[in-house]
SERO-4910 file (N, C-alpha, C, O; in steps of 0.05 Angstrom, whole numbers):
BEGIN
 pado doro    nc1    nc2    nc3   cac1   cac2   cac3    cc1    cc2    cc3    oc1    oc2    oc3
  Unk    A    216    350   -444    192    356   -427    169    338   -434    160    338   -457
  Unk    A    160    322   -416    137    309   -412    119    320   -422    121    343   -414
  Unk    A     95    317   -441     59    329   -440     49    320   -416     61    309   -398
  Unk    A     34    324   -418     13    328   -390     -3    301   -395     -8    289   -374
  Unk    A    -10    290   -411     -6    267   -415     -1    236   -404    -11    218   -391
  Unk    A     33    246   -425     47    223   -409     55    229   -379     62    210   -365
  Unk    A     52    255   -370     60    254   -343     39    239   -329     47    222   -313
  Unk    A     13    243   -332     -5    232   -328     -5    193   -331    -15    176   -316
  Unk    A      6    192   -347      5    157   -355     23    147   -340     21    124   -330
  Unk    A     42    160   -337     72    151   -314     63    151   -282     73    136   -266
  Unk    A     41    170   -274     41    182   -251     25    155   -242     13    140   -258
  Unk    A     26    151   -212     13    125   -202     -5    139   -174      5    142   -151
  Unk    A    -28    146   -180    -39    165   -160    -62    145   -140    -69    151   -116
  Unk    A    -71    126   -154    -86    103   -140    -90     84   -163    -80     86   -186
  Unk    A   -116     53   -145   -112     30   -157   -139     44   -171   -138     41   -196
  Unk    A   -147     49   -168   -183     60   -173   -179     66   -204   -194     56   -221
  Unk    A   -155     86   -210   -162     95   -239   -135     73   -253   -120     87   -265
  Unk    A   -129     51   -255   -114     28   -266   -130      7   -281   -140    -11   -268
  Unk    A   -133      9   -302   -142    -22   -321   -123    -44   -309   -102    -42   -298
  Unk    A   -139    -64   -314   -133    -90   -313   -109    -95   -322    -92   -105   -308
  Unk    A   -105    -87   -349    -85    -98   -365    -55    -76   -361    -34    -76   -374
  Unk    A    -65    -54   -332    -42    -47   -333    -33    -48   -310     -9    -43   -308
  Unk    A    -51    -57   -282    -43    -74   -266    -32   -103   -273    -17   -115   -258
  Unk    A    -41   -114   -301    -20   -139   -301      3   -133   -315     19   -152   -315
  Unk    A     11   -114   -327     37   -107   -330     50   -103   -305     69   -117   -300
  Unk    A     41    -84   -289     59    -78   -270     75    -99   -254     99   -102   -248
  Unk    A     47   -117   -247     56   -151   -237     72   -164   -244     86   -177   -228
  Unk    A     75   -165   -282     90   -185   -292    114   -166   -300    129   -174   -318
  Unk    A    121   -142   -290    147   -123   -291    160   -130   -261    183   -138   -259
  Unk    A    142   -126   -238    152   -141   -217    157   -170   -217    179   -170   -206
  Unk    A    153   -190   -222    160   -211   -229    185   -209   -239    202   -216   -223
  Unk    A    194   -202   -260    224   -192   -273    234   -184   -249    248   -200   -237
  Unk    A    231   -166   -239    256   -149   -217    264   -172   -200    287   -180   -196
  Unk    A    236   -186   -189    243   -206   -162    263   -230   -177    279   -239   -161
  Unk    A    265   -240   -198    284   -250   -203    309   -250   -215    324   -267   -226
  Unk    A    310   -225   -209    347   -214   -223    356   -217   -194    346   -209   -173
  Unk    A    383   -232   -199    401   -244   -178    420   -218   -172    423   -216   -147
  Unk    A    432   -203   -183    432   -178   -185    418   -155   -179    400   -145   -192
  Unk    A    436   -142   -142    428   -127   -128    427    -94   -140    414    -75   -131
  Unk    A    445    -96   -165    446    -62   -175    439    -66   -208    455    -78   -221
  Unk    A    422    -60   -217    411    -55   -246    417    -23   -251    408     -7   -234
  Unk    A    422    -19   -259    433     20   -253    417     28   -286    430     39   -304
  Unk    A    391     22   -289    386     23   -318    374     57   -320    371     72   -339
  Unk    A    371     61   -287    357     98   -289    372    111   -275    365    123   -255
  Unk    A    396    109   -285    429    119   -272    417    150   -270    416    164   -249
  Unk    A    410    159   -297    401    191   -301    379    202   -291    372    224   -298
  Unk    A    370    192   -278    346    210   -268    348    211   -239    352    191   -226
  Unk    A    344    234   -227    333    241   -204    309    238   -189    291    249   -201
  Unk    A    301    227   -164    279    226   -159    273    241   -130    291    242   -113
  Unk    A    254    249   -127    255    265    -96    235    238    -76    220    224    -90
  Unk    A    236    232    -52    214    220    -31    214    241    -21    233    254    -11
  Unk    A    191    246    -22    166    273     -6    156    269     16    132    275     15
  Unk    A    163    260     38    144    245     60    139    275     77    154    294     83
  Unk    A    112    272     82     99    294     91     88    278    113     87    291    134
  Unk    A     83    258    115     74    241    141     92    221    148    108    216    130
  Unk    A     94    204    176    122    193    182    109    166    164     86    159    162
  Unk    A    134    155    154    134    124    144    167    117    148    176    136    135
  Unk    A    182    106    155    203     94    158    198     67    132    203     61    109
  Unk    A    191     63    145    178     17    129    184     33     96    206     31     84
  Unk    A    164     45     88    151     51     60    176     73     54    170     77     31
  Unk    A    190     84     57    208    103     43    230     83     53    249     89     39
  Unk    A    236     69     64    252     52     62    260     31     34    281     23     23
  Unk    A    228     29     30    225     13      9    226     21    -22    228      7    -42
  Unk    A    225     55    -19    219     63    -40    256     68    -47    269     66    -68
  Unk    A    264     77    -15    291     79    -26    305     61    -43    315     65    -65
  Unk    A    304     38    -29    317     15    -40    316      2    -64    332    -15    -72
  Unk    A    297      9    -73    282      5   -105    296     26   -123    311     24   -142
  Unk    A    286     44   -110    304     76   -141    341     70   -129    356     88   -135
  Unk    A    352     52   -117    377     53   -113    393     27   -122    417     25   -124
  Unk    A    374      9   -126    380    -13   -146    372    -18   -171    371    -38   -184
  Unk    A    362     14   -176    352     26   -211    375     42   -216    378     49   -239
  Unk    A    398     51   -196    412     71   -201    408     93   -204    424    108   -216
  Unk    A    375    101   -191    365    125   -190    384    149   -167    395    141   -146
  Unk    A    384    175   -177    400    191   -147    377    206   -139    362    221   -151
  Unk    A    380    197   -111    359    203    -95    361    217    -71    379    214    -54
  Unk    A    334    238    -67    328    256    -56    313    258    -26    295    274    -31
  Unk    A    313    254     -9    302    245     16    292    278     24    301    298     14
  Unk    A    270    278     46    269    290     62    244    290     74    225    289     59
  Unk    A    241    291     97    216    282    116    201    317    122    216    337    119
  Unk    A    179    320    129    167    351    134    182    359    163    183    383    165
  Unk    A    192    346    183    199    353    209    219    371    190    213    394    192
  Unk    A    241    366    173    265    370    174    256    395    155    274    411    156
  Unk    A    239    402    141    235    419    118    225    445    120    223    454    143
  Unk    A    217    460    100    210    492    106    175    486    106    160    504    113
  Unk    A    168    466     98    132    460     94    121    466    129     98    472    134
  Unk    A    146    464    151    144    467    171    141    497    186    131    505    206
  Unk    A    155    508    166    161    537    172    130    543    158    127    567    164
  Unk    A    110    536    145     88    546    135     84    541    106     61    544     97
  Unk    A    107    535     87    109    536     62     89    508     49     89    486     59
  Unk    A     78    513     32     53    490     26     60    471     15     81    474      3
  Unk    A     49    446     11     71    425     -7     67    431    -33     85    427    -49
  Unk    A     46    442    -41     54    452    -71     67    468    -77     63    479    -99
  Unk    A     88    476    -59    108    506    -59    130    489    -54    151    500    -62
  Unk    A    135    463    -40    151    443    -39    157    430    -59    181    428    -63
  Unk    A    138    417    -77    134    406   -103    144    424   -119    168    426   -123
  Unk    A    129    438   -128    142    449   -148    176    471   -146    189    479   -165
  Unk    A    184    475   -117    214    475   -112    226    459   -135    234    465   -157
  Unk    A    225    431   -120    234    406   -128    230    400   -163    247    388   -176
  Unk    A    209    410   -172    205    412   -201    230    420   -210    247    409   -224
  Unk    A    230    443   -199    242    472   -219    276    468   -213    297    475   -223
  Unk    A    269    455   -193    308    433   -195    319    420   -207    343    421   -211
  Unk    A    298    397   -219    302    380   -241    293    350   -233    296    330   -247
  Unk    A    286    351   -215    279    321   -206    256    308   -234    239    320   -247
  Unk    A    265    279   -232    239    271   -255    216    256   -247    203    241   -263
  Unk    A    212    259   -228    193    239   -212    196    251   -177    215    259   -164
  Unk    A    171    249   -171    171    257   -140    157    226   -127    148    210   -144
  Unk    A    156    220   -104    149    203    -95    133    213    -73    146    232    -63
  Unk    A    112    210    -61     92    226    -45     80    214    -26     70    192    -31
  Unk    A     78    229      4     65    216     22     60    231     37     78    244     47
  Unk    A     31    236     45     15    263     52     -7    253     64    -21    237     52
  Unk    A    -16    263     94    -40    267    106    -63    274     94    -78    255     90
  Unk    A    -69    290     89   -103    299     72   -103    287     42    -86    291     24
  Unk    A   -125    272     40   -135    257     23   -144    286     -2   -151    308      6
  Unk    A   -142    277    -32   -145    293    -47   -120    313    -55   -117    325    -76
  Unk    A   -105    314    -37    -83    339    -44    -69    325    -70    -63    340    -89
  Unk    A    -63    297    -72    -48    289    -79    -57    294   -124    -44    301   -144
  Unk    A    -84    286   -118    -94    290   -143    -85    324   -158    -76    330   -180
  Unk    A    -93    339   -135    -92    364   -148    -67    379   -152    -66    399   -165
  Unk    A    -41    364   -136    -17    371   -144    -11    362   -172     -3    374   -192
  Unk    A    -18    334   -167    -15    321   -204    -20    338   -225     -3    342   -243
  Unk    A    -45    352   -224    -51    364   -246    -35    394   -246    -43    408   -265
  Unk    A    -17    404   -230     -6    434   -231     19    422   -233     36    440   -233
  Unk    A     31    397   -234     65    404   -250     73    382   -258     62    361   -252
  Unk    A     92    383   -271    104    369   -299    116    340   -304    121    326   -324
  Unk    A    119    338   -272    138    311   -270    119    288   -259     99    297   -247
  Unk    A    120    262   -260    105    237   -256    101    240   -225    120    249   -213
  Unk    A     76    233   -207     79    227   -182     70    203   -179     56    189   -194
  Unk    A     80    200   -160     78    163   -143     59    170   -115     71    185    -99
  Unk    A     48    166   -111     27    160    -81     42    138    -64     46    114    -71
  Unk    A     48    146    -44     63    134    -18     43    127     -3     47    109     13
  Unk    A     19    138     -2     -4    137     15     -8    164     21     10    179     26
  Unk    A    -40    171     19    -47    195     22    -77    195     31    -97    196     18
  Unk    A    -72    193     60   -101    204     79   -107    169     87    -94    149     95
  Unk    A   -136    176     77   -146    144     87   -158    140     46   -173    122     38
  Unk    A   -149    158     31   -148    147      9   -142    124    -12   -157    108    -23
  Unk    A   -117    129    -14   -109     99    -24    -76    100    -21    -61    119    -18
  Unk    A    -71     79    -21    -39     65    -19    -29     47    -41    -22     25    -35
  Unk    A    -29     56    -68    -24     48    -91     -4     22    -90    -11     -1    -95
  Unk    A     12     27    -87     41     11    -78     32    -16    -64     32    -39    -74
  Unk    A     23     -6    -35     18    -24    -14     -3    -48    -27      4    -72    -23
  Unk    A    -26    -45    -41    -37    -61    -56    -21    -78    -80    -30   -100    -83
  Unk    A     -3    -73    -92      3    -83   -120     13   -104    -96      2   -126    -94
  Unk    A     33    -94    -80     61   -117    -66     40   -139    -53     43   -164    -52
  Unk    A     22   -127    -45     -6   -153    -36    -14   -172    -63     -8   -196    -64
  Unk    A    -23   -163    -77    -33   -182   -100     -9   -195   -118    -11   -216   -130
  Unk    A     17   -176   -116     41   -195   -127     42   -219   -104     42   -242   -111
  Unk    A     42   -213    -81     43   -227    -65     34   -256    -64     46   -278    -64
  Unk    A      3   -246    -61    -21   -268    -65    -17   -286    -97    -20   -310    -97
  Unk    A    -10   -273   -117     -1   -279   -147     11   -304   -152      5   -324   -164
  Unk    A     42   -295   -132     63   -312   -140     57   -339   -124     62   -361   -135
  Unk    A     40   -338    -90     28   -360    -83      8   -368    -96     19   -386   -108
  Unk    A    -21   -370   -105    -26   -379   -115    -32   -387   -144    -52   -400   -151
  Unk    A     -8   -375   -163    -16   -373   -189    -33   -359   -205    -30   -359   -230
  Unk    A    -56   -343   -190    -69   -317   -205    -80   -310   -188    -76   -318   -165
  Unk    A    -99   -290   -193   -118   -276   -175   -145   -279   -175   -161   -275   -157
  Unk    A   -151   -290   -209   -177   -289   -214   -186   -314   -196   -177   -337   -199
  Unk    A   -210   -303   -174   -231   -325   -156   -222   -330   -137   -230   -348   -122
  Unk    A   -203   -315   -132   -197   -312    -99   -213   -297    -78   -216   -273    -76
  Unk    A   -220   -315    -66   -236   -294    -41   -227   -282    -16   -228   -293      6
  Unk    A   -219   -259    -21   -201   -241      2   -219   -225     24   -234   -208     16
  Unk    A   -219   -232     55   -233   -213     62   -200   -204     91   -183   -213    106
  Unk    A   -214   -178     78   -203   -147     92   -212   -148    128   -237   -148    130
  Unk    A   -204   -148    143   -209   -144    171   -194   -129    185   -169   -130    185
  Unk    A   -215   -104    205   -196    -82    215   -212    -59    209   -233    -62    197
  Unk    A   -205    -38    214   -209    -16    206   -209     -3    192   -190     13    191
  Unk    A   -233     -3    168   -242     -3    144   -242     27    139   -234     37    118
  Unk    A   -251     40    161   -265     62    153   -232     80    147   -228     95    128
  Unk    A   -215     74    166   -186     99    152   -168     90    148   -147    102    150
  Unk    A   -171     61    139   -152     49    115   -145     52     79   -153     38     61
  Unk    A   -132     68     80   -121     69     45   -116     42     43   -122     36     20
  Unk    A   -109     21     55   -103     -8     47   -126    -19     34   -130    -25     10
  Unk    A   -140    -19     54   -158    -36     48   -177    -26     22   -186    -44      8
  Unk    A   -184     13     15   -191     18    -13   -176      8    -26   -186     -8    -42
  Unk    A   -145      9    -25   -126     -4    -47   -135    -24    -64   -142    -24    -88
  Unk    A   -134    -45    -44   -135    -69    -45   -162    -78    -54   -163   -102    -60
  Unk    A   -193    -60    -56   -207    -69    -59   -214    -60    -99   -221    -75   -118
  Unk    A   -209    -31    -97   -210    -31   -119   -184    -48   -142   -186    -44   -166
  Unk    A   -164    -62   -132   -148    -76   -145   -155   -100   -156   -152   -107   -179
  Unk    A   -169   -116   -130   -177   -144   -128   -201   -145   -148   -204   -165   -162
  Unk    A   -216   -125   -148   -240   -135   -161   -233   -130   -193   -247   -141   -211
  Unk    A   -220   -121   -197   -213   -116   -231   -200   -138   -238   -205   -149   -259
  Unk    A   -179   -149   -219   -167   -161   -225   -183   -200   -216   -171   -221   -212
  Unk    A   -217   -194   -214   -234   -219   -211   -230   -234   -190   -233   -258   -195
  Unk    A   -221   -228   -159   -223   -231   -144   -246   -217   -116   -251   -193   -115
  Unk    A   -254   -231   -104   -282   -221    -90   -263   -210    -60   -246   -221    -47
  Unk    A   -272   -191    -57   -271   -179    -36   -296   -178     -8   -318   -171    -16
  Unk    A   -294   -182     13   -302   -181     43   -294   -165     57   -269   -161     58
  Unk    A   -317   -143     77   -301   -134     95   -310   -143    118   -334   -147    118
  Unk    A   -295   -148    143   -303   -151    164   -290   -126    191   -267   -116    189
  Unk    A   -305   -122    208   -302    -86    224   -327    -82    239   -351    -85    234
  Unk    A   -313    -74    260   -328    -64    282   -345    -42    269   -337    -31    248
  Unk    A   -368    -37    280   -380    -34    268   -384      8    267   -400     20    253
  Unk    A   -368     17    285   -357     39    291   -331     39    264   -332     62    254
  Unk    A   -312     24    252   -297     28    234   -303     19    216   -284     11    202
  Unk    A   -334     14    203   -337     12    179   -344     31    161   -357     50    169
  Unk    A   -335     30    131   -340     58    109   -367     45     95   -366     28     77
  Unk    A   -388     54    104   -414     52     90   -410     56     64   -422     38     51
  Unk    A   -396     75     49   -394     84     19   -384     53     17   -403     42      7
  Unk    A   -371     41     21   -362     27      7   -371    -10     12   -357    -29      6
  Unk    A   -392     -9     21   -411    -31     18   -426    -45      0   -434    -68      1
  Unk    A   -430    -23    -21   -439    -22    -53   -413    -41    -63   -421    -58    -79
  Unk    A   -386    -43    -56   -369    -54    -75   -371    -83    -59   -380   -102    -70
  Unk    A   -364    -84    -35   -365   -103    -22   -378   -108     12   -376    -92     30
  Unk    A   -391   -136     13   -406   -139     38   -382   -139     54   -358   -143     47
  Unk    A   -392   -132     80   -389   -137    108   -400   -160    126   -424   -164    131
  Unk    A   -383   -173    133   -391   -201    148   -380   -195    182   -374   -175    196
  Unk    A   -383   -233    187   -379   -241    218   -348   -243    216   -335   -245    195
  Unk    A   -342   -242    234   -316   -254    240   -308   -281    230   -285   -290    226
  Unk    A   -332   -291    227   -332   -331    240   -329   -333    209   -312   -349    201
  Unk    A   -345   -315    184   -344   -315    149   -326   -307    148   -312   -318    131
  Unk    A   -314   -287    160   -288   -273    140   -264   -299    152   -242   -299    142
  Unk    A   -268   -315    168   -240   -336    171   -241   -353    139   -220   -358    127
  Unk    A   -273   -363    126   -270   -371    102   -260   -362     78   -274   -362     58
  Unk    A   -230   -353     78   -230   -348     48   -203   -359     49   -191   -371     67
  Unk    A   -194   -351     22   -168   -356     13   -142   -337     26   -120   -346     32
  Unk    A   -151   -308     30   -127   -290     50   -141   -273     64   -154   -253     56
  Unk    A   -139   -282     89   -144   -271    111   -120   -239    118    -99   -239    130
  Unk    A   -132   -218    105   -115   -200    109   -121   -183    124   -137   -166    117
  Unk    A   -105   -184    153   -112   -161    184   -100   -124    168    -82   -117    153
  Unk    A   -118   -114    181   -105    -84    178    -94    -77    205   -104    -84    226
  Unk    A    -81    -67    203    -67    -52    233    -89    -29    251   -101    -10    241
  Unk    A    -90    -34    268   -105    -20    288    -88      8    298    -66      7    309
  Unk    A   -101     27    292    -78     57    310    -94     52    334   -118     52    340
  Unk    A    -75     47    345    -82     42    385    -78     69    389    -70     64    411
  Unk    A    -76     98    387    -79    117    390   -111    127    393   -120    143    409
  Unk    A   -122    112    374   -161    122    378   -171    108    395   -195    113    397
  Unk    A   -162     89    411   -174     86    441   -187    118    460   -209    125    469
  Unk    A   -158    133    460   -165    158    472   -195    168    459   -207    184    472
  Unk    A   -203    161    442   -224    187    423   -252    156    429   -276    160    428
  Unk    A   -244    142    432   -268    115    437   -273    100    413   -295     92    406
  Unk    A   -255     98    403   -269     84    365   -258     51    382   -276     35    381
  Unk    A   -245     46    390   -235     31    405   -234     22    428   -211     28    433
  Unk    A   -246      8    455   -255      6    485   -222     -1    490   -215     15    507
  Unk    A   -206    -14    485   -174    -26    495   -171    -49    475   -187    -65    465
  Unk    A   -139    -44    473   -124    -66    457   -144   -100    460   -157   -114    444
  Unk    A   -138   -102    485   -154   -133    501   -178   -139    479   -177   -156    461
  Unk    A   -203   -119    485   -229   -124    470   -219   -122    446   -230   -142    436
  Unk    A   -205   -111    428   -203   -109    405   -204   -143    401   -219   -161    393
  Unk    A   -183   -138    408   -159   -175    402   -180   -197    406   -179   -219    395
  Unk    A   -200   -190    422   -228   -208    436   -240   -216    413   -248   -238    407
  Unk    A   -240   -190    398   -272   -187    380   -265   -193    353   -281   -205    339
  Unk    A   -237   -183    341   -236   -184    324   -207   -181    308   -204   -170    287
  Unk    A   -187   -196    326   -155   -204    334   -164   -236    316   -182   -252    317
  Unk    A   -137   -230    297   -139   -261    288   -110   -285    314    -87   -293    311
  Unk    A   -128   -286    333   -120   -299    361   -108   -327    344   -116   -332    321
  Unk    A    -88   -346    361    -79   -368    357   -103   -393    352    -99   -413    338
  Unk    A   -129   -387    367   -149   -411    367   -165   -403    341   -180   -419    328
  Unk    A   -160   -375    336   -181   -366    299   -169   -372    288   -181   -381    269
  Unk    A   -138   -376    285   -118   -381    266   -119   -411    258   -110   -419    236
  Unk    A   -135   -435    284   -123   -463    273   -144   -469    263   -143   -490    251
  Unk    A   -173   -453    263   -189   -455    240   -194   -452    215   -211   -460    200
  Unk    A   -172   -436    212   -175   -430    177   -164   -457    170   -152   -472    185
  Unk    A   -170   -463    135   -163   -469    117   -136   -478    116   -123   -459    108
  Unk    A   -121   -498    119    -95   -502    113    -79   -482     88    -57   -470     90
  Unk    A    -97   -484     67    -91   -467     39    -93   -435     41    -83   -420     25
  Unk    A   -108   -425     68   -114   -402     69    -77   -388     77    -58   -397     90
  Unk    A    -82   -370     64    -59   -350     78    -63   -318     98    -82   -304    105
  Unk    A    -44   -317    101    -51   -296    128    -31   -265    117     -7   -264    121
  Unk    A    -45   -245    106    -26   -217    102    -35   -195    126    -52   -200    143
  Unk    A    -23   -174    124    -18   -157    148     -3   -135    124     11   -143    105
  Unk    A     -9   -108    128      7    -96    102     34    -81    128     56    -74    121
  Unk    A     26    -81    155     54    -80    174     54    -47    168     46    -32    149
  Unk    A     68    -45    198     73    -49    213     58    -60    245     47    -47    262
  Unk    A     65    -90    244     39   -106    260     43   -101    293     65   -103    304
  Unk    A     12    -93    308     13    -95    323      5   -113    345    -18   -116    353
  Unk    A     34   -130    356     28   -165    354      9   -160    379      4   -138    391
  Unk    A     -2   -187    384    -28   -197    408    -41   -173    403    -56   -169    423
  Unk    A    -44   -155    387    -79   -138    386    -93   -144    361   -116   -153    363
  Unk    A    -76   -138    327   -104   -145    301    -88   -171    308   -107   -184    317
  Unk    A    -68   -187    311    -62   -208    302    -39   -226    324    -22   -210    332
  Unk    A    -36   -249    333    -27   -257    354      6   -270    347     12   -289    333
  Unk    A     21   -253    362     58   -264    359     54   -291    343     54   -289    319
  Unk    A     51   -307    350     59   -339    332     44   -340    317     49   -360    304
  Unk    A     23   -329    308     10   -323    291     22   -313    263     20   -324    242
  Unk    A     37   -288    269     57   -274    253     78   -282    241     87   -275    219
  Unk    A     92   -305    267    115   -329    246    105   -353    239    122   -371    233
  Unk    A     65   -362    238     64   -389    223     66   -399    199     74   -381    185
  Unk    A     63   -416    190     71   -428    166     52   -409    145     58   -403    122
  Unk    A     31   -403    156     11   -394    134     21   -363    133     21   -354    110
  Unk    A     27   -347    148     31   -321    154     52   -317    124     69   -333    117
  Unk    A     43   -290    109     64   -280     84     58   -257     86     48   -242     68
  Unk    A     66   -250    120     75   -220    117    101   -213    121    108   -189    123
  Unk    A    117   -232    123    152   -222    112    161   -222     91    178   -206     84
  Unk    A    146   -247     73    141   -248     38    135   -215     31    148   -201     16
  Unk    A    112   -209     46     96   -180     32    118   -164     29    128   -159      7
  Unk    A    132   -153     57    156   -136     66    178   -144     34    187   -128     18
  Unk    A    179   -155     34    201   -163     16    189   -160    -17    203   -148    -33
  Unk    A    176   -166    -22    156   -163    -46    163   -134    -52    175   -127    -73
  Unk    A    152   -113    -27    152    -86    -39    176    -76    -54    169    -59    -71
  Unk    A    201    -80    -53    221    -65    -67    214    -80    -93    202    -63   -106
  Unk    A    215   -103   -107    209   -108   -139    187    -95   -143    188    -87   -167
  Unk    A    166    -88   -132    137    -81   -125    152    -45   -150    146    -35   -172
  Unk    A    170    -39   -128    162     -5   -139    190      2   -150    197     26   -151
  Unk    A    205    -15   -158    223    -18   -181    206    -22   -201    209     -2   -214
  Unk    A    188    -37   -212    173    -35   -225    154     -8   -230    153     -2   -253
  Unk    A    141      6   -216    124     30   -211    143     55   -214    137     79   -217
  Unk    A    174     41   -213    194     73   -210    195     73   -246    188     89   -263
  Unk    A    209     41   -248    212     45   -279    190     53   -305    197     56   -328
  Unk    A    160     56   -292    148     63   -309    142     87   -309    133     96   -330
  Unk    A    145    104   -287    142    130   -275    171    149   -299    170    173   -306
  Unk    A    189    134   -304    214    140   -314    229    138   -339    250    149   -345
  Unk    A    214    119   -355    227    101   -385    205    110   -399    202    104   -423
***
């Protein structure tokens, strides 16, 4: 049995509460995974792990699968459509099910921001954050800065600006509280209806025309769903105002690179040939994430 503790030191709940020096472990543990030529490492044959998805992700429990299954983890699937959380039962009545089964690690992905903290602290086994609310996306950040890492050799003095919809992106907190520990400057750029005021204190908000100057130009995905509610006038104006279009794209920086944490919605944040140019490393990213949380499984676990 774990202390509360180490369950705590294993558990990966955001980038916000991570030192430096244990975000560069994680990096230089992913680094290891991405180069074993060898698809099955079976080193966490014995442990069980549950994926908790309480909100839909296909991409991200895909990823998580494939990671605990080339650890030789045995693994636990199940989405809330298919579960009793549906019938009314609460996820901490789900969680701790799954406790009291034996699983050693849960993997988590939940709508309302905060739940995730307060399950942590009522049971025994490590949790992982899948994304939770517009909180943070623990995961989704590391596979970005491994990303950015392995292209340019470090992180420290990179200037990253964030574009998109600031205000109910877990990405973009991810990524901001990551980047800056790890001495990289952060930018946001956003309509001005999806910006998070709280978080202007960490980093400015610019033009469109500034945020093309940096080193990674990274789009967030737009939910074309909030058109209906008006955060949004139509896909078109979006793509107008603040779409990294084919003619924004031949302005950047040759050196600049282009991320997307995906699933991209082409000709609205970002334009089809855009998505397969030379500078674009958002299929790199995609691919990144399984060493990404082979790394995050094995620490959650050893």
């Amino acid at each position: 049995m774990m202390t509360a503790t180490k369950v705590k030191e294993r558990s990966l709940l955001g980038m916000k509460e991570l030192a430096e020096s244990e975000i560069t472990q994680l990096l230089d543990r992913t680094a290891y995974w991405d180069h074993q030529s060898e698809k099955l490492t079976p080193v966490l044959r014995a442990h069980f792990v549950a994926n908790m998805f309480f909100e839909n992700s296909t991409r991200t429990r895909f990823s998580f699968e494939m990671a605990e299954k080339r650890l030789g983890v045995q693994v636990l699937n199940f989405t809330a459509a298919a579960s009793s959380v549906e019938k009314g039962e609460s996820i901490y009545d789900t969680v701790r099910t799954l406790e009291s089964m034996g699983i050693d690690a849960g993997v988590v992905r939940l709508k309302p921001a905060g739940v995730l903290q307060q399950l942590a602290e009522k049971v025994g086994v490590p949790l992982i954050n899948a994304g939770d609310g517009n909180n943070e996306h623990p995961t989704q950040a590391l596979l970005d800065l491994y990303t950015m890492r392995k292209h340019f050799g470090g992180l420290k003095g990179l200037k990253v600006s964030i574009i998109g919809d600031i205000m109910h992106s877990r990405v973009a907190r991810s990524n901001l509280w990551a980047l800056t520990k790890m001495g990289a400057s952060v930018q946001f750029c956003a309509p001005a209806n999806m910006q998070a005021p709280e978080l202007a204190a960490y980093a400015p908000y610019v033009s469109m025309e500034e945020a093309l100057k940096a080193d990674v130009v990274m789009m967030l995905r737009v939910q074309l769903e909030r058109h209906a509610s008006g955060i949004i006038l139509s896909a078109e104006q979006y793509r107008e105002h603040f779409g990294l279009t084919e003619e924004r794209a031949s302005r950047l920086d040759p050196a600049t690179i282009i991320m997307h944490p995906a699933p991209v919605n082409r000709n609205v944040e970002i334009d089809d040939a855009v998505v397969e140019s030379s500078q674009s490393r958002i299929f790199p990213q995609m691919a990144n994430g399984v060493p990404v949380r082979m790394a995050v499984m094995e620490r959650a676990l050893q």
